[in-house]
Rosetta silent file (secondary structure, phi, psi, omega in degrees, C-alpha in Angstrom):
SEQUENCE: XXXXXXXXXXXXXXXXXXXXXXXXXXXXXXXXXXXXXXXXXXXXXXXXXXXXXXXXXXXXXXXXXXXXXXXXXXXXXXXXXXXXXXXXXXXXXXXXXXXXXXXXXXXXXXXXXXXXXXXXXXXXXXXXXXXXXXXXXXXXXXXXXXXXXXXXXXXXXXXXXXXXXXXXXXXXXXXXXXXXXXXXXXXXXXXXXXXXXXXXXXXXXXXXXXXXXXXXXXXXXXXXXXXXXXXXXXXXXXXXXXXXXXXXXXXXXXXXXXXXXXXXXXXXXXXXXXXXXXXX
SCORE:     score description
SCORE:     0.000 S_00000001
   1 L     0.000  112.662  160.145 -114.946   71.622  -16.890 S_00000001
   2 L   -42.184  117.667  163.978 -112.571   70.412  -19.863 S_00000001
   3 L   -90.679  171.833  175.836 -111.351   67.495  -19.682 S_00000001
   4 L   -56.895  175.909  174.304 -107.766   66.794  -19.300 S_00000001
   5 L   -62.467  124.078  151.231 -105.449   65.039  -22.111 S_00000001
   6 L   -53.085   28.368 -167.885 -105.446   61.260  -21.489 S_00000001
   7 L  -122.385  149.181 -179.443 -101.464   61.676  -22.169 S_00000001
   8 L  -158.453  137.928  173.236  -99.345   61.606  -18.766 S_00000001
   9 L   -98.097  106.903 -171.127  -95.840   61.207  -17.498 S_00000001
  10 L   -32.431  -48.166  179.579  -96.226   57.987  -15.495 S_00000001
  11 L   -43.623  -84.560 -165.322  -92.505   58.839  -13.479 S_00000001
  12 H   -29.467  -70.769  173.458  -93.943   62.069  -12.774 S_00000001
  13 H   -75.471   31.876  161.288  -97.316   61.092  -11.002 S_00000001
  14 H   -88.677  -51.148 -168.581  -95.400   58.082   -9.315 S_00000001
  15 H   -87.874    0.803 -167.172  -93.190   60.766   -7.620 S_00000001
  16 L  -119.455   -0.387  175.239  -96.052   63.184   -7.071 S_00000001
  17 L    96.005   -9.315  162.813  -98.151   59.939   -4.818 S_00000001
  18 L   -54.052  114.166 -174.156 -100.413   58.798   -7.445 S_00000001
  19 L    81.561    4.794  145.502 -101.591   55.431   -6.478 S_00000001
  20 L   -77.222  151.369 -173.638  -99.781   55.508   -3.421 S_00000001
  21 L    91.919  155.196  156.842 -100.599   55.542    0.258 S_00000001
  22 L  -106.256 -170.402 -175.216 -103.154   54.585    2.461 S_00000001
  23 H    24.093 -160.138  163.975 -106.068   55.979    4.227 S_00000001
  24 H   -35.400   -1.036  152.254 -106.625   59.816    3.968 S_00000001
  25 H   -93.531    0.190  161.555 -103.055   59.511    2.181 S_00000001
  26 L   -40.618  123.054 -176.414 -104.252   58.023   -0.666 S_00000001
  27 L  -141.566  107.079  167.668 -104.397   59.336   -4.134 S_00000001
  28 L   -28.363  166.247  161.287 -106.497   57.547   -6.964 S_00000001
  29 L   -69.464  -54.145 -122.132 -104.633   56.816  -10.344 S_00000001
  30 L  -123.293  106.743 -172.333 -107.591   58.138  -11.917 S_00000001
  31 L  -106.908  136.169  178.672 -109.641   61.473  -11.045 S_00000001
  32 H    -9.034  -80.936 -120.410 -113.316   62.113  -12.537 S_00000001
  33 H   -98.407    8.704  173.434 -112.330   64.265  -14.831 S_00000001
  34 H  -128.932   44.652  141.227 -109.501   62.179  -16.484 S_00000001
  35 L  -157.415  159.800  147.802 -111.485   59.760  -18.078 S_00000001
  36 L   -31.731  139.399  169.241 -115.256   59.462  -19.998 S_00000001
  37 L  -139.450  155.100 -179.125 -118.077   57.947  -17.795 S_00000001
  38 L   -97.253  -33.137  174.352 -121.052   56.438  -19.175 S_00000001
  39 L   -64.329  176.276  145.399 -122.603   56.911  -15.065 S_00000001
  40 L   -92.634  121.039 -173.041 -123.141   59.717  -13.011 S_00000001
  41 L   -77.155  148.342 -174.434 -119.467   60.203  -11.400 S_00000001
  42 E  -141.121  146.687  179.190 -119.684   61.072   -7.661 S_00000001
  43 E  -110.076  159.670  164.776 -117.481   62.357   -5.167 S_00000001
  44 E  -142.476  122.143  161.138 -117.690   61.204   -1.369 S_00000001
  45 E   -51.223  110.838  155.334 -116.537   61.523    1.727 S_00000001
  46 E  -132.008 -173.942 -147.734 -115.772   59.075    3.493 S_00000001
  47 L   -87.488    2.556 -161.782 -116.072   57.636    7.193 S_00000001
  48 L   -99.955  -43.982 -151.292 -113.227   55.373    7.080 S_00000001
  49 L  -128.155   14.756 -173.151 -110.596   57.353    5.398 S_00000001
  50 L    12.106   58.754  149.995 -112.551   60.857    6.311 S_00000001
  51 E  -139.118  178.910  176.319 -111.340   61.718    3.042 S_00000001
  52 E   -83.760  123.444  177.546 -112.754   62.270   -0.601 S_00000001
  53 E   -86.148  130.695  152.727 -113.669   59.456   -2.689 S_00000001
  54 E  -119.325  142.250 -142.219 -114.060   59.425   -6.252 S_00000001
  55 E  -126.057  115.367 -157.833 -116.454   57.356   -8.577 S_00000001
  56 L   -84.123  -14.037 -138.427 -116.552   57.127  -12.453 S_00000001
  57 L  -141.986  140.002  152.432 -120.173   54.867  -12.223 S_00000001
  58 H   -72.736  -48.010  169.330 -123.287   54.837   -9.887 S_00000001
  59 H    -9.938  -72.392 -175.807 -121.930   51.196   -9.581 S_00000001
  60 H   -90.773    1.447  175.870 -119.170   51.567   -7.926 S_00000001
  61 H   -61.812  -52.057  163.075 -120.513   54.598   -5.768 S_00000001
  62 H   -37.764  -66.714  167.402 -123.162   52.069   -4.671 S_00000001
  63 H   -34.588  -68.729 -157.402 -120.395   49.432   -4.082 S_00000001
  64 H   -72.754    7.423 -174.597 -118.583   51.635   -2.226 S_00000001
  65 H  -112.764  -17.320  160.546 -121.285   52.588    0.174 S_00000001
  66 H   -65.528  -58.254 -157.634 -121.649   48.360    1.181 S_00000001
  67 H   -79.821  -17.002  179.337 -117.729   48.661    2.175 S_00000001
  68 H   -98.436    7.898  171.809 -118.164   51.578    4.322 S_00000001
  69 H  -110.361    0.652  178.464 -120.591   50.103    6.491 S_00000001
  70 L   -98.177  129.838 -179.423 -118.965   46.956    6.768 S_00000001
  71 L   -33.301  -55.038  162.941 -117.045   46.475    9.906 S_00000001
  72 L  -101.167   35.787  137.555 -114.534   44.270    8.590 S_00000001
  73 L   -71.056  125.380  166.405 -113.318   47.139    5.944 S_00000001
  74 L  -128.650   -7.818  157.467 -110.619   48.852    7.245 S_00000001
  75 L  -145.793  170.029 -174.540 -109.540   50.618    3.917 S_00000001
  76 E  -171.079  119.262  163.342 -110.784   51.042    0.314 S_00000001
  77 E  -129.669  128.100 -167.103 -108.773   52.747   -2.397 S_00000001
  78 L   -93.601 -177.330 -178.458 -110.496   53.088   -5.667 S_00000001
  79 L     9.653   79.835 -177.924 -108.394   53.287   -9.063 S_00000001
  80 E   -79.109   99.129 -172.845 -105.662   51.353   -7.942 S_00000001
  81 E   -76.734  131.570  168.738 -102.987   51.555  -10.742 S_00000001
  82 L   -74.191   99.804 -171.877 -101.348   48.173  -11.739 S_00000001
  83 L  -125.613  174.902    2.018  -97.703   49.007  -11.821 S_00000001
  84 L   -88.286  137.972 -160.084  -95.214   48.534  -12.756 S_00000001
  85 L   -63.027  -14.615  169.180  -96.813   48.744  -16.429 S_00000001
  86 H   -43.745  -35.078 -158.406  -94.228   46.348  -17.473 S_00000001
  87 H   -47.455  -58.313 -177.260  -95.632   44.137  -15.481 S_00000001
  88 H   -74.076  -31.199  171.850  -99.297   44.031  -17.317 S_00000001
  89 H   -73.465   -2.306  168.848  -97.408   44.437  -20.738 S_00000001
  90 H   -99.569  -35.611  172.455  -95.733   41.360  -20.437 S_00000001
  91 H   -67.112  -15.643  164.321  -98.841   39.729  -19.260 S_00000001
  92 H   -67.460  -34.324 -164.884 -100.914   40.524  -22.152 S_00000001
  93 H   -77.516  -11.510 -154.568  -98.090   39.244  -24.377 S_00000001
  94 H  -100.830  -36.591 -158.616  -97.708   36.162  -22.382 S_00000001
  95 H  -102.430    0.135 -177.694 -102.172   35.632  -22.829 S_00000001
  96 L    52.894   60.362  163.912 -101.584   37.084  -26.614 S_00000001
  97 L  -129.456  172.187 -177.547 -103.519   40.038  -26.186 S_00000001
  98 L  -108.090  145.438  166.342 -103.404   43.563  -26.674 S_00000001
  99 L   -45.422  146.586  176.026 -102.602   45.998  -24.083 S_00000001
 100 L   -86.154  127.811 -177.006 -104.432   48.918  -23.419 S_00000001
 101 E  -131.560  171.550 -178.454 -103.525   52.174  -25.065 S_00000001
 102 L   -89.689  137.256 -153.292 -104.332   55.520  -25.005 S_00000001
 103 L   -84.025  -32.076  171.054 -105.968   55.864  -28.162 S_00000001
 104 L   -54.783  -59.172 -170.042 -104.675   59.543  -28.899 S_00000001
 105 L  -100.190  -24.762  174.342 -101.450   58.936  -28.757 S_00000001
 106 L    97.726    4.149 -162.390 -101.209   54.683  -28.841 S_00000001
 107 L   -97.376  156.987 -163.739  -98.802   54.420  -26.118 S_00000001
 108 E   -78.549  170.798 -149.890  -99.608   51.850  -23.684 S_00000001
 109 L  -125.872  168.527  171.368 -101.569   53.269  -20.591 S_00000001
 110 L   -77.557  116.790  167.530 -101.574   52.076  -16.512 S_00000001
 111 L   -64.119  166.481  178.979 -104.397   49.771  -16.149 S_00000001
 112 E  -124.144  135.887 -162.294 -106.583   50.181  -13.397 S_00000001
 113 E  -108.083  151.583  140.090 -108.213   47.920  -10.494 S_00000001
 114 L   -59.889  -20.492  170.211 -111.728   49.731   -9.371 S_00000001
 115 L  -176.474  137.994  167.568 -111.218   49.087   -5.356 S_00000001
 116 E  -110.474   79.599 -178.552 -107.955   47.776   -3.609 S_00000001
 117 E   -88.182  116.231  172.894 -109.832   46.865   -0.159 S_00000001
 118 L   -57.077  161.701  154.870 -108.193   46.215    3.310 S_00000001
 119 L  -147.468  166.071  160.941 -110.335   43.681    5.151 S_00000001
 120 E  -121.066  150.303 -170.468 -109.693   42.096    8.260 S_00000001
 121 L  -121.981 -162.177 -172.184 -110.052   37.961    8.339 S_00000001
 122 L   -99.812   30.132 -172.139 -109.774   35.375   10.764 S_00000001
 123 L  -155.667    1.826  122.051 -105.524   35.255    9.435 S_00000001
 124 L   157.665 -128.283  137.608 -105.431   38.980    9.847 S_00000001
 125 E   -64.086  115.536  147.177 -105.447   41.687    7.405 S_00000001
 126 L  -161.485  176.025 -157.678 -105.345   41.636    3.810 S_00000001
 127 L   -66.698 -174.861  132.795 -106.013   43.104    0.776 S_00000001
 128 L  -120.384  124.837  177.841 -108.883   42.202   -1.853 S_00000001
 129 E  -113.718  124.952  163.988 -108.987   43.811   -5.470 S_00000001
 130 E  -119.529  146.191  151.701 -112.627   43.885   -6.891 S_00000001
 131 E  -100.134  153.040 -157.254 -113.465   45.588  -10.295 S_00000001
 132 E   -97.934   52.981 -141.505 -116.711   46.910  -11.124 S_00000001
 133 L  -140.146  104.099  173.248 -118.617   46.181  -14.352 S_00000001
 134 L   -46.067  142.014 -177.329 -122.418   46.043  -15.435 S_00000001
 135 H   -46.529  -50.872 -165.656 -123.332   42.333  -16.791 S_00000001
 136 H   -97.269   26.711  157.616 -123.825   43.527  -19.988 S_00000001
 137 H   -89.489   -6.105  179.974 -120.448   44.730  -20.566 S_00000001
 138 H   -62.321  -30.539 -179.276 -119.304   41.182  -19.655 S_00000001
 139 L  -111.986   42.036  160.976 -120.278   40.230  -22.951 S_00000001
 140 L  -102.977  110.533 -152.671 -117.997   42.383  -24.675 S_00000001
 141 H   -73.050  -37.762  167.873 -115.099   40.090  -25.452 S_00000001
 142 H   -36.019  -56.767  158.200 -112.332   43.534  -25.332 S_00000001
 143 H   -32.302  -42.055 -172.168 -113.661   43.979  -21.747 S_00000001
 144 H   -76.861  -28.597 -178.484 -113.022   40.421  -21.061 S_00000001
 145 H   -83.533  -20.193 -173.410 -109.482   40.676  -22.266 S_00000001
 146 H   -74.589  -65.978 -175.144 -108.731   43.651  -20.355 S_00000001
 147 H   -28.551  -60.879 -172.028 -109.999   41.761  -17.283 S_00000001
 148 H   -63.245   -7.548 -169.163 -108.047   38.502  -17.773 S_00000001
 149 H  -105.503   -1.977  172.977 -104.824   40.472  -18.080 S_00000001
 150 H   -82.419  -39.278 -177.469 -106.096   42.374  -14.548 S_00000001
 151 H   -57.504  -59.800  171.920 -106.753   39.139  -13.179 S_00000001
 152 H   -45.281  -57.901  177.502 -103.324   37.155  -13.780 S_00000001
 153 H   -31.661  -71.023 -120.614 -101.546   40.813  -12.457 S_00000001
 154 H   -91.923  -15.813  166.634 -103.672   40.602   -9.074 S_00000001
 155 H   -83.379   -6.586  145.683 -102.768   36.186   -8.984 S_00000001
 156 L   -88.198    3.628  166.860  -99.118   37.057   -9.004 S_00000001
 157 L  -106.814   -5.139  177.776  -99.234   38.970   -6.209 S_00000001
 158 L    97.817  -10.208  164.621 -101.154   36.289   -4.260 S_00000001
 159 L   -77.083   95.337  177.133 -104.306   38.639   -4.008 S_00000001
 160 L   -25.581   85.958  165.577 -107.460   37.490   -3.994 S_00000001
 161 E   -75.009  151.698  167.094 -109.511   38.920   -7.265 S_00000001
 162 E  -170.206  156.992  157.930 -113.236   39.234   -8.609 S_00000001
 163 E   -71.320  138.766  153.401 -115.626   40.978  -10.674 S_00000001
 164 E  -119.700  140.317  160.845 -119.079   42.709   -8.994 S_00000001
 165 L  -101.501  161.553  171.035 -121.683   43.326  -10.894 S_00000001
 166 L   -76.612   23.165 -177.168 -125.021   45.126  -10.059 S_00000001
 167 L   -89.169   -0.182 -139.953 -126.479   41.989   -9.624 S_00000001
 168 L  -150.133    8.359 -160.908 -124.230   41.636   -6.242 S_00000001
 169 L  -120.459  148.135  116.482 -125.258   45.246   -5.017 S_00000001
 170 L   -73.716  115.630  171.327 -128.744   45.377   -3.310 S_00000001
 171 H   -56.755  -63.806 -165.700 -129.615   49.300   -4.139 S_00000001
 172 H   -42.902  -13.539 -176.605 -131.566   49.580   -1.111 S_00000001
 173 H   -83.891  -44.239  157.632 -128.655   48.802    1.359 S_00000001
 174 H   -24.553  -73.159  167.807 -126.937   51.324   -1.018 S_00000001
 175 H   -40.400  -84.968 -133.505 -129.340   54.280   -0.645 S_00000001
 176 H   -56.517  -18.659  146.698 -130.020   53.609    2.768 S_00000001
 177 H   -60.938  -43.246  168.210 -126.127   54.347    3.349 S_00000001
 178 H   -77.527  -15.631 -166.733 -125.723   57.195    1.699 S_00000001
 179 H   -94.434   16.877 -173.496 -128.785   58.712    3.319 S_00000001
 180 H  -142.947   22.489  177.353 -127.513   57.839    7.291 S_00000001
 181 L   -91.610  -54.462  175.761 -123.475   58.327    6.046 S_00000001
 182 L   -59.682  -17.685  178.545 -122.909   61.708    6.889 S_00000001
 183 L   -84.741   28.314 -163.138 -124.505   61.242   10.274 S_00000001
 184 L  -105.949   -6.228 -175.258 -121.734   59.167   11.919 S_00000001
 185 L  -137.671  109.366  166.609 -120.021   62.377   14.082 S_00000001
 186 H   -44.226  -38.657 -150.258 -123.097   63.781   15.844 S_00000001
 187 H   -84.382   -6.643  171.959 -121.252   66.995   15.889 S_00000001
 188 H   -54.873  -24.741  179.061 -121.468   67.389   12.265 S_00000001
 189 L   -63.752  130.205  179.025 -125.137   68.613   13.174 S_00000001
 190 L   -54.566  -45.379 -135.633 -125.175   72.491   14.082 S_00000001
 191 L   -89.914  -33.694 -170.606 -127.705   72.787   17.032 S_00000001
 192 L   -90.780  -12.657  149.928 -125.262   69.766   19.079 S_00000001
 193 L   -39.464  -19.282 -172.196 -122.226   71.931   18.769 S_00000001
 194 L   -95.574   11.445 -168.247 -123.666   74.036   20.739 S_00000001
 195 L  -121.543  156.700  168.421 -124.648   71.162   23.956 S_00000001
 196 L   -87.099 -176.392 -153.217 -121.545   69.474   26.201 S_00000001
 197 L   -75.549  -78.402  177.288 -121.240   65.966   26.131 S_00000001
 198 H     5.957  -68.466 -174.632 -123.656   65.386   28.853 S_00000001
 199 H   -97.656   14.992  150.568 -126.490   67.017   27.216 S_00000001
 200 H   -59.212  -52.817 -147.859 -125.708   65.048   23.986 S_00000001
 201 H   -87.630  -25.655 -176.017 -125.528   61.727   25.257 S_00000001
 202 H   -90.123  -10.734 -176.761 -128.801   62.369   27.497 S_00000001
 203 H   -95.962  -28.144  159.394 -130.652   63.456   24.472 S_00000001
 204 H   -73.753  -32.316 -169.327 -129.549   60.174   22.521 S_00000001
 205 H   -73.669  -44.567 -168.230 -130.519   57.801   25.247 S_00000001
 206 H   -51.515  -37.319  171.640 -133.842   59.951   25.568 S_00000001
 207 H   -81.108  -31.048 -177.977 -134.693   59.329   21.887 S_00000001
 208 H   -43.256  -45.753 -176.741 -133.526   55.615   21.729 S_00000001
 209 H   -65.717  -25.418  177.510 -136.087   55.228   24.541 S_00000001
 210 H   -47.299  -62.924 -142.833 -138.880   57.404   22.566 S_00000001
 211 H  -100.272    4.883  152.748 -138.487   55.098   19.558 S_00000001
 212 L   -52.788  127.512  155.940 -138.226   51.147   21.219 S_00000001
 213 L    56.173   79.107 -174.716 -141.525   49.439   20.506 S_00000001
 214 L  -167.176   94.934 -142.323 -143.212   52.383   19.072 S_00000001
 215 L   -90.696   -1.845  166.414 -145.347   51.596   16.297 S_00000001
 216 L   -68.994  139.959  146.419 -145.776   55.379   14.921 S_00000001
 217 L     2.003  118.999  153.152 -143.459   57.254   11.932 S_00000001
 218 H   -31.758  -43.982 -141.573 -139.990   58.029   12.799 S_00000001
 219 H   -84.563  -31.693  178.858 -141.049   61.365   11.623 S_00000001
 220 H   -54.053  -41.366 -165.251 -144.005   61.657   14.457 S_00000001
 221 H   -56.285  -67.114  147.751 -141.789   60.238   16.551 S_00000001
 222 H   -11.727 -108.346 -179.517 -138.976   62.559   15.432 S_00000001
 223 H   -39.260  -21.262  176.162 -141.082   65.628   15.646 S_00000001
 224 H   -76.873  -63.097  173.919 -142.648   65.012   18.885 S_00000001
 225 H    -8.932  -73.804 -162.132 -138.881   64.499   20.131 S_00000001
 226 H   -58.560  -22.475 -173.422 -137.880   67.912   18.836 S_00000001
 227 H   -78.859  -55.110  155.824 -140.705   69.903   20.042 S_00000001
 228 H   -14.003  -65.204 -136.025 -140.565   68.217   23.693 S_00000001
 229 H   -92.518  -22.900  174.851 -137.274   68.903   23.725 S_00000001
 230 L   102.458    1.614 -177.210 -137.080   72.551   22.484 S_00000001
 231 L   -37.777  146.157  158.815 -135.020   71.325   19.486 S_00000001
 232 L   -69.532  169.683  177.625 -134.868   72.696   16.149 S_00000001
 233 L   -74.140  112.371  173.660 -136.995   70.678   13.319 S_00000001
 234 L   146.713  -13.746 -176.418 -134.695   68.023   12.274 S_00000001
 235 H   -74.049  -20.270 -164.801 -132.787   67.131   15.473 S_00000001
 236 H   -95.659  -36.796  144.891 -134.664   64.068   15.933 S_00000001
 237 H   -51.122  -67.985  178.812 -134.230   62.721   12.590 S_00000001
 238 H   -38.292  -53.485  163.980 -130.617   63.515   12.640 S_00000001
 239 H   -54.961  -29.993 -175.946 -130.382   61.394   15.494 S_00000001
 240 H  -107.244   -9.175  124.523 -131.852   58.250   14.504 S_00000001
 241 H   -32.587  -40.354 -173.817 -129.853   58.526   11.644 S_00000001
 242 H   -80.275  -29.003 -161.292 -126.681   58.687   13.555 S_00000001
 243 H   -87.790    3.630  163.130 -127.577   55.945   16.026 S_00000001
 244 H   -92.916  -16.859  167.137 -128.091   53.476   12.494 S_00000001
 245 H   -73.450  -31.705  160.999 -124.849   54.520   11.078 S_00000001
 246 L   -89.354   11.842  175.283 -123.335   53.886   13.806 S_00000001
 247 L    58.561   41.516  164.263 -124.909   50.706   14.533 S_00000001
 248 L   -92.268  -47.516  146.237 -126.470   51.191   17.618 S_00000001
 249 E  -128.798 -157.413 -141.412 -129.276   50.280   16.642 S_00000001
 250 E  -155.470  100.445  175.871 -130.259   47.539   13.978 S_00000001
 251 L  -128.460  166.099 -170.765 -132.999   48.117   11.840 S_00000001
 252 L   -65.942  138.342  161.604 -133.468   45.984    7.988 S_00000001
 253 L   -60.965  -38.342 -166.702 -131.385   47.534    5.294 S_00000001
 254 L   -54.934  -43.885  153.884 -132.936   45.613    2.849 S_00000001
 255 L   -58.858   63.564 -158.248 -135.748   47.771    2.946 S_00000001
 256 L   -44.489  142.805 -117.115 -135.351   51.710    2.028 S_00000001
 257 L   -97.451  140.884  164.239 -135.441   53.500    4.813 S_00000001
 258 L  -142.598  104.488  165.047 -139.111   55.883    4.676 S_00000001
 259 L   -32.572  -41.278  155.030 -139.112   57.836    7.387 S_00000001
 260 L   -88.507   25.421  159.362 -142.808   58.022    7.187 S_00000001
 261 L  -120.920  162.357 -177.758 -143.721   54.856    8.209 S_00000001
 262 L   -77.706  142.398  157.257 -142.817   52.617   11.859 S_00000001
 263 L  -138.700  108.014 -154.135 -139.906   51.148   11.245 S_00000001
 264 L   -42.012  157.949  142.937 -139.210   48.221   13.523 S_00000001
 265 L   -75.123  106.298 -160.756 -136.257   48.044   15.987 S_00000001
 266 L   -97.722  -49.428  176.906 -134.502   44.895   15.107 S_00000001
 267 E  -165.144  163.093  170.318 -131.923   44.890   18.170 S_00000001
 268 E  -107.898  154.362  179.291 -129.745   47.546   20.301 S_00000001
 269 L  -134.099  100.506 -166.164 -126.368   47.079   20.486 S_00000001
 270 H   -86.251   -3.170  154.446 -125.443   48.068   23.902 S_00000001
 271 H   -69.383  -31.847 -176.521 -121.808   47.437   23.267 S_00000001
 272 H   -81.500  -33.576  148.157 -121.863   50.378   20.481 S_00000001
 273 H   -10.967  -80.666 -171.149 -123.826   52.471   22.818 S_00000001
 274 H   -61.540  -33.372 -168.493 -120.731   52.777   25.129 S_00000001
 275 H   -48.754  -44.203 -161.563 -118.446   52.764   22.345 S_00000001
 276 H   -76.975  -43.807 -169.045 -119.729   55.401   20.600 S_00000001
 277 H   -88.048    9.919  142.148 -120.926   57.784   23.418 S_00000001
 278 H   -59.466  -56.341  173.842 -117.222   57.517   24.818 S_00000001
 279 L   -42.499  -35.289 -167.019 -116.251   59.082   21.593 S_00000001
 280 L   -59.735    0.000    0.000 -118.695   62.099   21.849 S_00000001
């Protein structure tokens, strides 16, 4: 796929919802395919905003897979445009720096924040802007200038800024999200479309009980489940996937997740139990 021109009429995607909205109304500034990545860019779904996310870096794809398991995220919009570009063009002029331009044509371009995040606090909701940068672009003084004129932007609105690096990322918490993320709506699974709620929700408590204190392989576990049960292969897994994404139960993150080994039970969470299987 070509990419597009880095030349744009700002009015125009202002009025068309770029960088506007929230949740599943949301529309990046910035889509794969309208700038160079040095990463592999990834798109995602995701559970918050059950819409698609897109990611110029493994960085911030990684990033972004710690905010969608955290509780107190209640939104995350990546390539958040700083507008109004006056705004940032006065502040470079004010720090005596130069602006960012699009190099084709030289006109100056809408900077970008990497994640605009809701959170909720103990004072209620509010936003946080983090950008996204490997350490050893930090010690590229252009980078640094770009930054300081994102920072000053995001301390005149009273918003709480920072850099993450992948020093601040633990991959393994990373993986182990995307590989239990898609599992958060049992029904995404074929074979339980086809069961009522009942004979859902009796088939989750029956493996929760299978796999308490039970010092064998998920996957033995897992396969004895499915065969018991008349299942197809894969049902069993699918399940204990769903009940860690959904925090039912609590096993270490820290640790990538290998199916083929015991992997302890850390705690049940018998509030998320009801929560969840209300939901079903």
């Amino acid at each position: 796929m070509a990419k597009r021109k880095r030349t744009y009429n700002i009015e125009k995607m202002i009025k068309d919802g770029y960088g506007s909205g929230v949740g599943s109304d949301y529309k990046p500034w910035l889509k794969i395919q309208d700038v160079p990545s040095l990463g592999r860019v990834t798109r995602v779904k995701g559970m918050k905003t059950n819409t698609q996310h897109e990611f110029l870096s493994d960085i911030e794809r990684n990033y972004f897979y710690i905010l969608e398991f955290s509780d107190k995220v209640l939104d995350i919009r990546e390539q958040y445009p700083l507008l109004p570009l006056e705004d940032t063009i006065t502040i470079a002029d004010e720090l005596g720096l130069k602006h960012p331009k699009n190099p084709d044509t030289g006109e100056d371009i809408v900077m970008t924040t990497d994640f605009l995040v809701t959170i909720l606090s103990d004072e209620g909701t509010k936003n946080v802007a983090r950008t996204i940068k490997s350490k050893d672009d930090l010690l590229n003084k252009r980078i640094i200038e770009k930054f300081e004129i994102e920072r000053v932007y995001w301390k005149k609105r009273g918003i709480d800024w920072a850099i993450i690096t992948e020093k601040e990322i633990d991959k393994n918490i990373a993986y182990n999200i995307s590989f239990i993320q898609s599992y958060r709506d049992i029904h995404n699974i074929d074979v339980f479309n086809e069961m009522d709620t009942i004979e859902i929700q009796d088939m989750i408590y029956e493996f929760i009980k299978r796999i308490i204190d039970n010092d064998r392989s998920v996957r033995s576990i897992a396969t004895e489940f499915d065969n018991d049960m008349n299942l197809k292969r894969g049902c069993g897994l699918s399940i204990y996937k769903y009940l860690i994404i959904n925090k039912i139960i609590e096993i270490d993150l820290s640790q990538r997740i290998d199916v083929n080994k015991n992997i302890p039970i850390l705690s049940i969470n018998d509030n998320k139990i009801k929560k969840v299987m209300e939901a079903i």
